[in-house]
Each structure stands twice: as structure tokens, then as C-alpha cells.
C-alpha positions in Angstrom: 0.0 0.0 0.0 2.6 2.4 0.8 4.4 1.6 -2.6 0.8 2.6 -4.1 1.0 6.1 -2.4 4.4 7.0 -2.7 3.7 6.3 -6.9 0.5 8.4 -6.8 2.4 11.2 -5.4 5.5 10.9 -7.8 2.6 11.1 -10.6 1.0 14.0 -9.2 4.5 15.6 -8.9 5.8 14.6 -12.5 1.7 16.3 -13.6 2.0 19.2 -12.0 5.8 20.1 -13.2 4.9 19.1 -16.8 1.3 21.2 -16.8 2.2 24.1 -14.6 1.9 26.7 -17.2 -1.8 25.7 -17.6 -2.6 25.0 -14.2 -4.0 27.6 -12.1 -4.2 27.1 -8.1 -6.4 29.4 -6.3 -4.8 32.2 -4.0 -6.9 33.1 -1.5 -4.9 35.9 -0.5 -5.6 37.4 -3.9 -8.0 40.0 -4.1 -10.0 41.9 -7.3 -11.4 45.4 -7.1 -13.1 47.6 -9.5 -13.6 51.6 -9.0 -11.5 50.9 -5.4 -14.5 48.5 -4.3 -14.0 45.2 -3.4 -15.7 42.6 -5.5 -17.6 39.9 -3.7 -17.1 36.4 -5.2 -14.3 36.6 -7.0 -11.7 34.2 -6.5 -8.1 34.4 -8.5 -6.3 31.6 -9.7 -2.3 31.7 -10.3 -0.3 29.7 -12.3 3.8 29.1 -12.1 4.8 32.3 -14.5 2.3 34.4 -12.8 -0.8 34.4 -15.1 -4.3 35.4 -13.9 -7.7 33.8 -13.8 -10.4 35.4 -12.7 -13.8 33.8 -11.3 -17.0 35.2 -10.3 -19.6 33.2 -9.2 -21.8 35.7 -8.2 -24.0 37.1 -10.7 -23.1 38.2 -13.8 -21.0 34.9 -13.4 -17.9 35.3 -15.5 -14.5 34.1 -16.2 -11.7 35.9 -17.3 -8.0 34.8 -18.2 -4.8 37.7 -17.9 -1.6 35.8 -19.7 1.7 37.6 -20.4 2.0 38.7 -23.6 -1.2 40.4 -24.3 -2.9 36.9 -24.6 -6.6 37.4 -22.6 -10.0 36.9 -22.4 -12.3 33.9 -22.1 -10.9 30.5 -22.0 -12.7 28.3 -24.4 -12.2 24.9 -22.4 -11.9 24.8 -18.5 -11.9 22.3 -15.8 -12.2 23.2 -12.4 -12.3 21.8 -8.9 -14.4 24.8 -7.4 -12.1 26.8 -5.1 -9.3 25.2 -5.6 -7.3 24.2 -9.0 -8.3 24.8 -12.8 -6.9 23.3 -15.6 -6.5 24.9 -19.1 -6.6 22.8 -23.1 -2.7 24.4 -23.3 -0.5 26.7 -22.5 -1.5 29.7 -24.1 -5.1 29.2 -23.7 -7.6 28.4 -26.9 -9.6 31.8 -26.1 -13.5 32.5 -27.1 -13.7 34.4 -30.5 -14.6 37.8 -29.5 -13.8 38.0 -25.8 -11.3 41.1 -25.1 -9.3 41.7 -21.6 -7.2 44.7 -22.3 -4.7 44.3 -19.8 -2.4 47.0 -19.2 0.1 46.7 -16.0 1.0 42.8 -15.1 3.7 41.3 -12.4 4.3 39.7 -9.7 2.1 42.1 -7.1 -0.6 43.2 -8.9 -2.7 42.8 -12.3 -4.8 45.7 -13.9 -7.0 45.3 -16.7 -10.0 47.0 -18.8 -13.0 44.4 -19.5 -16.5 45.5 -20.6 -17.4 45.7 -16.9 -14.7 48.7 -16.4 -11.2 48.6 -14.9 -10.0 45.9 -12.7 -6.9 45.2 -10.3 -5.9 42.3 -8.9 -3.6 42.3 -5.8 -1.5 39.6 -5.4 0.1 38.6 -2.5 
């Protein structure tokens, strides 16, 4: 049995170095605020170089992806265990035709960008 474990966590090891440009893990430290205001339900996702995903699971529910190099908007295909750990298709994320994040200031302590719900930071700690 303990052979079994020590094998499932070299696996999970081995996934998570291979896929950690398209693996966000939830910072619940990480805060988003529009106009100064704190939004309520929105939880941020980081992956390893410091890309953004936004979810808001409040209503209007949305989901929003920052990655370096101008590359944001909507993710086309997501997988998520809630609160804690998405999973992009790649990493530079397939994005939905017609979705536009302009983001503007991005590294490693805070994210701003302009969606068509106004202009956004997100504080990272």
C-alpha cells in the first residue's frame, strides 16, 4: 500500500511540473477590485509564471483569463475543482472568439486590466 501512495504522489509531482503553465491554483490571498470596491465572489487563480484567472460566481457569473503577452479573455475549455485548482486545453489558452481583456500593468504584485465591466486590479500577495 505504501508503494501505491508513494507512486500516486511521484505522478502528481511529474503532472503538476509538466502542466504548470496551464494550471492555475487558487490564491486566497488574492483580491479583485473595480472603481477601489471590493468585488464579492471573486476568486483568483495563479499559475507558475504568474498568469491570472479570474472567477466570479456571483452574478453576472464570468470568467476571465490575464496571460503575459497580451494573450486574454475567455478560456474556451476549463476544468475546475471549485475553489481550488483549474486546468486549461494548453499553455497559451484556446480563447473565445470575440472576448477582449485589455490588460495593461501585469507582475508579480498586482494585475490591472479594462473588460467591458470597467477597470480591474488584482492584488496579489
Amino acid at each position: 500500500m505504501k508503494k501505491l501512495i508513494a507512486l500516486l504522489v511521484v505522478l502528481l509531482f511529474v503532472f503538476v511540473v509538466v502542466c504548470r503553465n496551464r494550471l492555475y491554483v487558487r490564491d486566497p490571498l488574492a483580491g479583485l477590485s473595480r472603481g477601489g470596491q471590493k468585488e464579492d465572489g471573486a476568486q483568483v487563480y495563479i499559475n507558475f509564471p504568474t498568469d491570472v484567472l479570474v472567477e466570479n460566481d456571483n452574478s453576472p457569473s464570468y470568467i476571465e483569463l490575464i496571460q503575459h503577452g497580451q494573450h486574454a479573455g475567455v478560456p474556451e475549455k476549463i476544468m475546475c475543482v471549485h475553489w481550488l485548482v483549474c486546468l486549461l486545453d494548453a499553455d497559451t489558452a484556446t480563447l473565445v472568439e470575440g472576448s477582449k481583456v485589455h490588460p495593461e500593468v501585469m507582475n508579480s504584485r498586482i494585475v490591472q486590466f479594462r473588460d467591458g465591466r470597467g477597470e480591474a486590479d488584482v492584488t496579489l500577495r
